[in-house]
C-alpha beads as a LAMMPS data file, in Angstrom:
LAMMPS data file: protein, C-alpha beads

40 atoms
39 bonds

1 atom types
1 bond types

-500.0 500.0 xlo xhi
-500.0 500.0 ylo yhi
-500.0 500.0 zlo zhi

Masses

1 110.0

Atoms # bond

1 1 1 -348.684 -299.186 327.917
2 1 1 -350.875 -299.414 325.117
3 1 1 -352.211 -303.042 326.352
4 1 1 -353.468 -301.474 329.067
5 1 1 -354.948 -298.284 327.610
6 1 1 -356.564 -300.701 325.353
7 1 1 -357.787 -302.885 328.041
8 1 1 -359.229 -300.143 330.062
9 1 1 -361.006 -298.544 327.207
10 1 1 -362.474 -302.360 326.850
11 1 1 -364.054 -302.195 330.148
12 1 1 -361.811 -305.305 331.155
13 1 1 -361.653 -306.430 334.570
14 1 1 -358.024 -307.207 333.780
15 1 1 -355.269 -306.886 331.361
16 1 1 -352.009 -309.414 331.016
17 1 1 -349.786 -306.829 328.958
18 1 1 -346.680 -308.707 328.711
19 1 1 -345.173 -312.067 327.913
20 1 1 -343.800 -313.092 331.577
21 1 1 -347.381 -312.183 333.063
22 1 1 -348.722 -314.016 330.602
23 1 1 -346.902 -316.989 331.346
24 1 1 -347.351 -316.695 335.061
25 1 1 -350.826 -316.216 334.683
26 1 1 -351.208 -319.807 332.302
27 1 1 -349.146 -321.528 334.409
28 1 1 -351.430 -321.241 337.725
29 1 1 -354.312 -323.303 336.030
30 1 1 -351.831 -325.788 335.149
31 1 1 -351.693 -329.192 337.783
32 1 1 -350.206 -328.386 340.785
33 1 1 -347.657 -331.428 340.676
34 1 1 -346.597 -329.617 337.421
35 1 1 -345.963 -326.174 338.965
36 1 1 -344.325 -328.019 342.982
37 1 1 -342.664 -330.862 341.528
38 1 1 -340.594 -331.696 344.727
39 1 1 -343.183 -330.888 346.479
40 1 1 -346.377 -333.020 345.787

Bonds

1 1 1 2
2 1 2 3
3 1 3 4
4 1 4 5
5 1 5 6
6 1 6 7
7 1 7 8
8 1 8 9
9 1 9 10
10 1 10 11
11 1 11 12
12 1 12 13
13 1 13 14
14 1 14 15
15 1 15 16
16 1 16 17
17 1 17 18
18 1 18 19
19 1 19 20
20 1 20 21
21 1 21 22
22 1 22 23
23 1 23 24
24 1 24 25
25 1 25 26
26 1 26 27
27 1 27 28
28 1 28 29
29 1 29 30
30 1 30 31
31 1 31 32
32 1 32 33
33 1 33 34
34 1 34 35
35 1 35 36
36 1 36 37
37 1 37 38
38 1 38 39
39 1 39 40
């Protein structure tokens, strides 16, 4: 909660306030083939 009290006092556009998000969020720039590997 406090991430995103923090985050909205910032003025930010958005906040990633806990460790799975975070991880979801790093892995979608990562290569595609990376993130599908059975797939491409």
């Amino acid at each position: 909660m406090r991430a995103a009290l923090d985050g909205v006092e910032a003025g930010r556009a958005e906040v990633v306030a806990d460790d799975g998000t975070a991880r979801i969020k790093a892995a979608l720039s990562a290569d595609p083939a990376v993130l599908y590997p059975g797939v491409l």
